[in-house]
C-alpha positions, 0 to 999 in steps of 0.5 A: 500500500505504502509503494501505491501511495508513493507512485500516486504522488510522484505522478499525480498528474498523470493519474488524474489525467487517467481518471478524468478519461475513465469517468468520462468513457463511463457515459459511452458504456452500453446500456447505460440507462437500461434495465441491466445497468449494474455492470455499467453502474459497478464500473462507474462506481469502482472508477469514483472510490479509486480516484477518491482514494488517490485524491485522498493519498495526495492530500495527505502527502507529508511534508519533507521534514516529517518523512522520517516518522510519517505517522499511519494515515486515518481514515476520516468521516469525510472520505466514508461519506464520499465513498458511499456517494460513489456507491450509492447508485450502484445500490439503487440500481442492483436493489431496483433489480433484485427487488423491484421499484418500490422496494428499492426505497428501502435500500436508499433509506438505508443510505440515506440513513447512514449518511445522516449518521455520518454527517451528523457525527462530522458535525459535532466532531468538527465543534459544530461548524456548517458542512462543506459540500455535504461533509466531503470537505474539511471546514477549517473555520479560517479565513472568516472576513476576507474575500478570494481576492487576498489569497490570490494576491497574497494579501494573507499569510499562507499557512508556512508563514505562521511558523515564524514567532509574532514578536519577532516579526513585530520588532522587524516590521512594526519599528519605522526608525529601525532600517534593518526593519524596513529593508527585512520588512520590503524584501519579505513584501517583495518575496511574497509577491514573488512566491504568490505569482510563481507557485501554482494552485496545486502547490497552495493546496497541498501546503495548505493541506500540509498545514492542517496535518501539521498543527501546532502544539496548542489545539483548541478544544472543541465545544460540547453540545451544550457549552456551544449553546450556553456560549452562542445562545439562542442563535446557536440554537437556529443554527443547530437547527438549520444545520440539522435540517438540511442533513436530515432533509435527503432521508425526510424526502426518501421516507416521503417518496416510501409512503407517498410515491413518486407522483404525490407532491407532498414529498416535493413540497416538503423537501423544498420546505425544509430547504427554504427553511434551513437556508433561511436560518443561517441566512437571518443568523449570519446577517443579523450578527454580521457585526459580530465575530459569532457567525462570521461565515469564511469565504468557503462557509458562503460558497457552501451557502451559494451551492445549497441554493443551486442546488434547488435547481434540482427541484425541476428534475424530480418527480412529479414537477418534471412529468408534469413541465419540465419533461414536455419544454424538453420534448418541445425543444428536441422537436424544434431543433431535430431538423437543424443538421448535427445540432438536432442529433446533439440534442436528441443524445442530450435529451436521452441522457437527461431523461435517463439521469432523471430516472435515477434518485441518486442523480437527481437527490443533490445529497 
């Protein structure tokens, strides 16, 4: 394993290059969206847990001082939660087949369920932070009042740059009638510059990955349940609460459909209820202490928020509301553009690949 792990990060772009050609030969499989889709389904699968396990092992690459005594690398919540996404239309599939379209929600349930578990499990691991990307990144809780721009700048200390002592950079760079200062204090300004322009983005990423593997000695402790509330109050309290019902949201929907069926619009409505409910808290909270350091989101904390709303996008291609609209606009336009040459045949392989994603939960369940 050890050997694998370091030929995947000596050649890390070749894999993904590797990766990126498998994954996208998957579509042209035969059979794709056919009754007899798990072997299809299995290969795709396959190809997402090897290059999760690679982006994994490049991530985690230890730095050059610490070489000598590289401790066994663990196994986050993070990446289980990754996994399971990758075999989670497997599952769907081979269950749809064995046991038929209405047990088959029995098995998503399970999924569903299991992902709820983990989730919820990162969270309070994490001192009840909000979730990135569903759990399968890492929220560091850094860089909460700056904008992109700065990073890319180099407006803000890298993670490298936190291992010098603050008071010996306040005596270099603080003293204006100290000259020694100044001509330190301009040449670091000018080797950052130049060190932000030259190093590429993969570099910063494994650094800054690098300076989460390493931390410092002093690590803060992370907050219990309930010393979180007592501290933030009743707005940690909402944010407990829409952080919650967005990770329960996916298994709400699932038992709904189990009941209800897929043409009732009571799973619809409810889910996209609790979604506007969920971003709504953490919207109110986060622009009601705006001014105050308790719910400062990071640059990557309002990404999150931007994404979950996209998310919502995913509303129109759920039953019932895309047999009933989106499903005839898709028809109307194959229609239109089927006489134009190469555009028309572009479409109808477009359409087809829509519909059939369509039929799939785990396509469609944005969790």
């Amino acid at each position: 394993m050890e050997a694998y792990k370091r030929w995947v990060r000596r050649n890390r772009d070749y894999v993904h290059s590797l990766e990126s050609l498998a994954n996208g030969l998957t579509w042209l499989l035969p059979e794709r969206f056919s009754e007899s889709e798990i072997g299809p389904e299995a290969v795709t699968s396959v190809l997402g847990i090897i290059t999760s396990v690679n982006d994994h092992i490049i991530e985690t690459t230890p730095t050059q001082m610490h070489m000598g005594h590289v401790q066994p690398s663990s196994f986050p919540l993070s990446l289980f939660i990754t996994l399971l996404k990758d075999l989670e239309t497997m599952v769907e599939v081979a269950a749809q087949q064995f046991y038929g379209d209405d047990k088959k929600w029995n098995f998503i349930a399970i999924t569903e369920a299991t992902k709820v578990l983990l989730r919820l499990a990162l969270f309070r691991n994490s001192g009840y932070k909000m979730l990135l990307h569903g759990g399968e990144n890492t929220n560091d809780g850094q860089d909460s009042d700056v904008s992109d721009s700065q990073h890319r700048n180099g407006l803000l200390p890298k993670p490298w740059q936190h291992q010098v002592p603050g008071n010996i950079k306040n005596y270099h760079g603080q003293n204006p009638s100290n000259l020694e200062g100044r001509a330190l204090s301009a040449l670091n300004r000018f080797g950052q510059s130049a060190r932000t322009v030259s190093e590429p983005t993969w570099l910063y990423r494994v650094q800054r990955q690098q300076a989460i593997m390493d931390p410092p000695t002093i690590v803060a402790e992370k907050p219990s349940l309930s010393s979180f509330l007592s501290e933030k109050g009743v707005p940690g309290g909402l944010f407990l609460m829409g952080e919650m019902m967005f990770v329960l949201r996916p298994l709400i929907y699932v038992l709904l459909i189990k009941k209800y069926g897929t043409r009732s619009w009571f799973p619809w409505l409810t889910s996209l209820t609790v979604d506007l409910i969920s971003n709504g808290i953490i919207s109110y909270i986060t622009i009601l202490r705006q001014n105050s350091n308790e719910f400062r989101l990071s640059n990557l904390e309002k990404h999150e928020l931007k994404r979950r709303k996209l998310l919502w996008a995913l509303y129109l291609m759920r039953d019932p509301f895309f047999s009933k609209y989106t499903r005839l606009r898709l028809d109307s336009t194959q229609k239109v553009l089927e006489p134009v040459p190469i555009v028309g045949l572009l479409t109808e392989k477009l359409v087809e690949l829509i519909i059939g994603a369509q039929t799939r939960y785990t396509y469609m369940s944005g969790s």
